[in-house]
mmCIF file of the C-alpha atoms, coordinates in Angstrom:
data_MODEL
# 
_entry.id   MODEL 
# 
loop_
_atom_site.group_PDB 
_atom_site.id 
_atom_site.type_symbol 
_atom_site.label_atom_id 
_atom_site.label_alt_id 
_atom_site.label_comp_id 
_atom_site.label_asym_id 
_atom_site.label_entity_id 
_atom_site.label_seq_id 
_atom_site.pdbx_PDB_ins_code 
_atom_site.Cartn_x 
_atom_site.Cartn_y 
_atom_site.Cartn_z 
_atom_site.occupancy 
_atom_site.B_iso_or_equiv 
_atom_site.pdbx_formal_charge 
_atom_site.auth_seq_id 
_atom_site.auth_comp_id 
_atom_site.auth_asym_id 
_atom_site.auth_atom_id 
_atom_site.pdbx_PDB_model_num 
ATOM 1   C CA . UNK A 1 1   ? 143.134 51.942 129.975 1.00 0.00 ? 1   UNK A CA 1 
ATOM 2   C CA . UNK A 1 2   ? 143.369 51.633 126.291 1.00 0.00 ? 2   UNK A CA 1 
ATOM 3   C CA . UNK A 1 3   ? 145.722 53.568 124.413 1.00 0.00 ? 3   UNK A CA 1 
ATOM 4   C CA . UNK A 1 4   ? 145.217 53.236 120.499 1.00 0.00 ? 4   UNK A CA 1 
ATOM 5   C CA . UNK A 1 5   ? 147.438 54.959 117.837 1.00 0.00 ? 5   UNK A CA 1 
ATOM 6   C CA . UNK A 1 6   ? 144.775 56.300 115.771 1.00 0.00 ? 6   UNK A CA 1 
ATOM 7   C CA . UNK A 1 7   ? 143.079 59.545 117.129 1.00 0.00 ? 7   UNK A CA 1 
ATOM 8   C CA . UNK A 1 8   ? 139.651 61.484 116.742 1.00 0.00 ? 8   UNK A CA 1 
ATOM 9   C CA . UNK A 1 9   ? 140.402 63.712 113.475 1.00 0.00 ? 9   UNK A CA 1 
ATOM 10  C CA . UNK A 1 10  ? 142.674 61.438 112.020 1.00 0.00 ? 10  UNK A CA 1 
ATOM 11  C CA . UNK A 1 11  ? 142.268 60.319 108.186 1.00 0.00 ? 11  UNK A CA 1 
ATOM 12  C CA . UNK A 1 12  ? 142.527 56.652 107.433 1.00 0.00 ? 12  UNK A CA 1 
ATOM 13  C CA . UNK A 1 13  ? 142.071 54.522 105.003 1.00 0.00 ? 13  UNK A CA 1 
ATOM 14  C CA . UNK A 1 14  ? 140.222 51.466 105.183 1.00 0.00 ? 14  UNK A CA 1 
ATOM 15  C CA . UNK A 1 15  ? 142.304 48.041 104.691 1.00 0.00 ? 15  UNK A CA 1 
ATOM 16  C CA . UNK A 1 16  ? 140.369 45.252 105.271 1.00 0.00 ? 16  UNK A CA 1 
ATOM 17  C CA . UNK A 1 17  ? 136.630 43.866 104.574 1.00 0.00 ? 17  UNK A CA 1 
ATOM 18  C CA . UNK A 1 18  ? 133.375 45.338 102.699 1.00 0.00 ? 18  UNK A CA 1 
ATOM 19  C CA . UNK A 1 19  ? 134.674 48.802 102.430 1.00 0.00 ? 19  UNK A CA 1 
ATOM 20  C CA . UNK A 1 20  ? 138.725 48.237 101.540 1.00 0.00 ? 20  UNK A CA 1 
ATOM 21  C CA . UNK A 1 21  ? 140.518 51.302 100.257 1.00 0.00 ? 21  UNK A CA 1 
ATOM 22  C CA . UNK A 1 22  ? 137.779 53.867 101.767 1.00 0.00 ? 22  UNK A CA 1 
ATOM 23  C CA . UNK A 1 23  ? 139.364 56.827 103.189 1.00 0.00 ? 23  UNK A CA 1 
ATOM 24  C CA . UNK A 1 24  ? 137.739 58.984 105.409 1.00 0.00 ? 24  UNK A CA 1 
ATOM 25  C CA . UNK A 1 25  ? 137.934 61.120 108.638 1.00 0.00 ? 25  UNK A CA 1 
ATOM 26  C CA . UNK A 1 26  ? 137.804 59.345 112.360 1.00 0.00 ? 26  UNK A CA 1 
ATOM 27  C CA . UNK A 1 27  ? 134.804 61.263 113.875 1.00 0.00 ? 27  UNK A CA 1 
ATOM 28  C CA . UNK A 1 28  ? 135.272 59.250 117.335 1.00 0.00 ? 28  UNK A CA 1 
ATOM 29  C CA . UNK A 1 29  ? 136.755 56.259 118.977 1.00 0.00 ? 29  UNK A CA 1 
ATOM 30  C CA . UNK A 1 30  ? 134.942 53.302 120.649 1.00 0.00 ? 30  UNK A CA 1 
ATOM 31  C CA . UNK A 1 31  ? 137.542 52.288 123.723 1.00 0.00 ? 31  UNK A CA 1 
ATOM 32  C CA . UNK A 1 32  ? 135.684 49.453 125.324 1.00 0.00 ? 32  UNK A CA 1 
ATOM 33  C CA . UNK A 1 33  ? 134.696 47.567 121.940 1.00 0.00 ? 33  UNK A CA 1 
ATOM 34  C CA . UNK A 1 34  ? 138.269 48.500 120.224 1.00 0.00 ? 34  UNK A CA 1 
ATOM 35  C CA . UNK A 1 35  ? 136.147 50.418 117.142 1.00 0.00 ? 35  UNK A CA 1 
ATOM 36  C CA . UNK A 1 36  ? 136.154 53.418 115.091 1.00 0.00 ? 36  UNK A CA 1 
ATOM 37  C CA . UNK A 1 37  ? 133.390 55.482 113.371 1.00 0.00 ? 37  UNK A CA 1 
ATOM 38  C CA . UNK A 1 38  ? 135.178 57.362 109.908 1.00 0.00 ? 38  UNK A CA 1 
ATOM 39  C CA . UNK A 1 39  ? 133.084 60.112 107.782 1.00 0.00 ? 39  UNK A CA 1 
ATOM 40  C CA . UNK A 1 40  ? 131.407 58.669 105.140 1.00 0.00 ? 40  UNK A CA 1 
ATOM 41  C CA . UNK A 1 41  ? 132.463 54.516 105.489 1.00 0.00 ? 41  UNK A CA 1 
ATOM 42  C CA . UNK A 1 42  ? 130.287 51.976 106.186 1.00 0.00 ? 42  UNK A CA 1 
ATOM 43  C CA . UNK A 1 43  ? 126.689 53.398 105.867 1.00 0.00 ? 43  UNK A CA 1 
ATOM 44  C CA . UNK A 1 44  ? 123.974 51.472 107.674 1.00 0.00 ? 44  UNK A CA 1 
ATOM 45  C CA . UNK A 1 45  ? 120.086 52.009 107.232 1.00 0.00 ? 45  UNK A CA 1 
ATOM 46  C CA . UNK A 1 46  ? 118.772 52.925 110.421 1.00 0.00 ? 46  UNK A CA 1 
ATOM 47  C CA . UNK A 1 47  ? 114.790 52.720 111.099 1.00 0.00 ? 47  UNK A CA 1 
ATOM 48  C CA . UNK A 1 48  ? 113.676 55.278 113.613 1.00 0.00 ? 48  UNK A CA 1 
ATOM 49  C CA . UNK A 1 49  ? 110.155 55.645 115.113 1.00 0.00 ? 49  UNK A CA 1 
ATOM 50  C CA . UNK A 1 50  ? 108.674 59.228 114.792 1.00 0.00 ? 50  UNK A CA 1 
ATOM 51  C CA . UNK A 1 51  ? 109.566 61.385 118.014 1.00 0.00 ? 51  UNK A CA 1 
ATOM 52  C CA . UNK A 1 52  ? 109.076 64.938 119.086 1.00 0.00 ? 52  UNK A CA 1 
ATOM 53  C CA . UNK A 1 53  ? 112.438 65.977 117.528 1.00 0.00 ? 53  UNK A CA 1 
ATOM 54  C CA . UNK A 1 54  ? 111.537 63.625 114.261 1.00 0.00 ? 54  UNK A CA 1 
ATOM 55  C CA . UNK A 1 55  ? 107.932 63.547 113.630 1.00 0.00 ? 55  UNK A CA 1 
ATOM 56  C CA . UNK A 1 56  ? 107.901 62.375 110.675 1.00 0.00 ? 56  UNK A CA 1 
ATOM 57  C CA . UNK A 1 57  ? 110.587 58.759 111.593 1.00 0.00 ? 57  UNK A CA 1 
ATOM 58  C CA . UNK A 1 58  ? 111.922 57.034 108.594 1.00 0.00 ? 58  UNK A CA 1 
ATOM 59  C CA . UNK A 1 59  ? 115.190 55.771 107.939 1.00 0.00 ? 59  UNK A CA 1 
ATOM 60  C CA . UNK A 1 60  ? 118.238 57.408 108.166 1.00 0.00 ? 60  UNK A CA 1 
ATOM 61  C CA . UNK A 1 61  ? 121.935 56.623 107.162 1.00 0.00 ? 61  UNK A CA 1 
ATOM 62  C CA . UNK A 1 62  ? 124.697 56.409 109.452 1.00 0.00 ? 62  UNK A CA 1 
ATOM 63  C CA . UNK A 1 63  ? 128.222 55.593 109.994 1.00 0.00 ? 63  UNK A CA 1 
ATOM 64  C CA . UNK A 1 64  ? 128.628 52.180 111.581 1.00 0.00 ? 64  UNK A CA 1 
ATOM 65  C CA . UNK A 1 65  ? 131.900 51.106 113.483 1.00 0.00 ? 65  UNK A CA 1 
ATOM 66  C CA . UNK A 1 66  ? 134.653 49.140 111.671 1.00 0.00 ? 66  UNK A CA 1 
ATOM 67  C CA . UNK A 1 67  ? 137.091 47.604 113.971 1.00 0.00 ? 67  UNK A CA 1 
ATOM 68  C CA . UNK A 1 68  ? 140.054 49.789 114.535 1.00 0.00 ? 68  UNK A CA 1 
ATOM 69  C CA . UNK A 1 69  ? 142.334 46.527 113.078 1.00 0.00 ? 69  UNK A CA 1 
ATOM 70  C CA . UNK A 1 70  ? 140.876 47.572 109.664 1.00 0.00 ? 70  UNK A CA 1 
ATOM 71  C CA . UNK A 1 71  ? 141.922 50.870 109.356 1.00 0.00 ? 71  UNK A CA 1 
ATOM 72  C CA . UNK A 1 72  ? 145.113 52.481 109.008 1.00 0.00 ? 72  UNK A CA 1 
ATOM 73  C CA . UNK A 1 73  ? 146.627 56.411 109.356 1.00 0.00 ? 73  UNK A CA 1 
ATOM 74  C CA . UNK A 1 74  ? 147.157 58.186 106.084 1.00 0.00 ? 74  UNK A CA 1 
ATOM 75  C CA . UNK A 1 75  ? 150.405 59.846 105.385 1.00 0.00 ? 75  UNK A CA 1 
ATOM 76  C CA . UNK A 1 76  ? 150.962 61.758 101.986 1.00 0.00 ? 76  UNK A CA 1 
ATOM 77  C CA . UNK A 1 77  ? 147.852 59.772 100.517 1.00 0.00 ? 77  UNK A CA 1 
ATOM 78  C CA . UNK A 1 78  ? 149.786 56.282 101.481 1.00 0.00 ? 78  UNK A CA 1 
ATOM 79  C CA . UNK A 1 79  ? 148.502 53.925 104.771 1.00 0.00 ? 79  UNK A CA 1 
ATOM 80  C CA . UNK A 1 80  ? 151.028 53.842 107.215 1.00 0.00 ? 80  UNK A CA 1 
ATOM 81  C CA . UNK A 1 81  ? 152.144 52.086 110.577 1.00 0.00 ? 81  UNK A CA 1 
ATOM 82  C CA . UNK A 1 82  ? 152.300 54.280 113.612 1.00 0.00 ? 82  UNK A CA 1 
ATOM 83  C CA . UNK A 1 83  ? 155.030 54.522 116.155 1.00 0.00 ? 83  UNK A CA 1 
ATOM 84  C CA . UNK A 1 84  ? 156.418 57.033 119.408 1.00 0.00 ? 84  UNK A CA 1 
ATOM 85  C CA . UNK A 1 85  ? 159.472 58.881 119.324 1.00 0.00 ? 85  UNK A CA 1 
ATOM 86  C CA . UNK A 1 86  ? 161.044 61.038 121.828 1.00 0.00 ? 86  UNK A CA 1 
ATOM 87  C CA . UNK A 1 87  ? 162.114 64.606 120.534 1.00 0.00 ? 87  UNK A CA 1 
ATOM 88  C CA . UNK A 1 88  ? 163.275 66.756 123.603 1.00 0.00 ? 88  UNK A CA 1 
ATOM 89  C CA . UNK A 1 89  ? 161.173 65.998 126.395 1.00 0.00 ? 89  UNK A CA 1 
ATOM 90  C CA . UNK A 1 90  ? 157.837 65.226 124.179 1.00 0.00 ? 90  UNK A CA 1 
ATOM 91  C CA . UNK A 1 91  ? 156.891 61.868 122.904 1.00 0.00 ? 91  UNK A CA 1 
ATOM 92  C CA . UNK A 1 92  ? 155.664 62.196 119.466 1.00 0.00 ? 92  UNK A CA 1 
ATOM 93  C CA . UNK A 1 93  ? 153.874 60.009 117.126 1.00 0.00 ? 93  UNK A CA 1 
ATOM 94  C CA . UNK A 1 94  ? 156.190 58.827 113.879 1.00 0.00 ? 94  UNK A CA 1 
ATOM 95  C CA . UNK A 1 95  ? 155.294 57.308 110.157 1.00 0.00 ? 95  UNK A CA 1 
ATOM 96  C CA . UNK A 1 96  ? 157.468 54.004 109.978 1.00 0.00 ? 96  UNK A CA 1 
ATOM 97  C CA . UNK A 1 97  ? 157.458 54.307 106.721 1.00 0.00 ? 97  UNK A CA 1 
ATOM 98  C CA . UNK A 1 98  ? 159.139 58.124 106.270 1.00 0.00 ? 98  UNK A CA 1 
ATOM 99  C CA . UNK A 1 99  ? 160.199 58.449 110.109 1.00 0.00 ? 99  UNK A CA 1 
ATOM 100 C CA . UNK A 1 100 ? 158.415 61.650 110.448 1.00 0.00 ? 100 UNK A CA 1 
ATOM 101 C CA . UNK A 1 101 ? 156.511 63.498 112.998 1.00 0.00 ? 101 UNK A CA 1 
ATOM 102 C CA . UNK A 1 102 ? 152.725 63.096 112.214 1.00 0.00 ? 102 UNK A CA 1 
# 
């Protein structure tokens, strides 16, 4: 199983491609295909045919998933690297930058 070091509820900020220096909220995490979905980055136009929930169709914006590579956790409004750190019996997750407890 995949462990990644960026959880649901996390803000990040993206740093790479189309969308560098967005920041935003991770709203979920996409094991298998090694993706994230974050609030408001990376909107994508999505056609949908009318249904009995939409009659009406149209298109409708979305979040589309940026490869979890690209982002980065957010730490006092600065990007930083993630690492574990035992305190007592818990392993917690550390800024490399500042050494604290996230």
């Amino acid at each position: 199983m995949k462990k990644f070091k960026i959880k649901s509820g996390d803000t990040v900020k993206v740093i790479a491609g189309d969308h560098k220096g967005s920041e935003g909220k991770v709203l979920r995490i996409l094991k298998d295909a090694d993706r994230v979905v974050v609030e408001g980055v990376n909107m994508v136009s999505k056609h949908t045919k009318p249904s009995a929930a939409n009659p009406q169709g149209g298109i409708v914006k979305k979040e589309a998933p940026l490869h979890i590579s690209n982002v980065a956790l957010i730490e006092n409004g600065e990007a930083v690297r993630v690492g574990y750190k035992m305190e007592g019996d818990k392993k917690v997750r550390v800024s490399k930058k500042s050494d604290k407890a996230i």
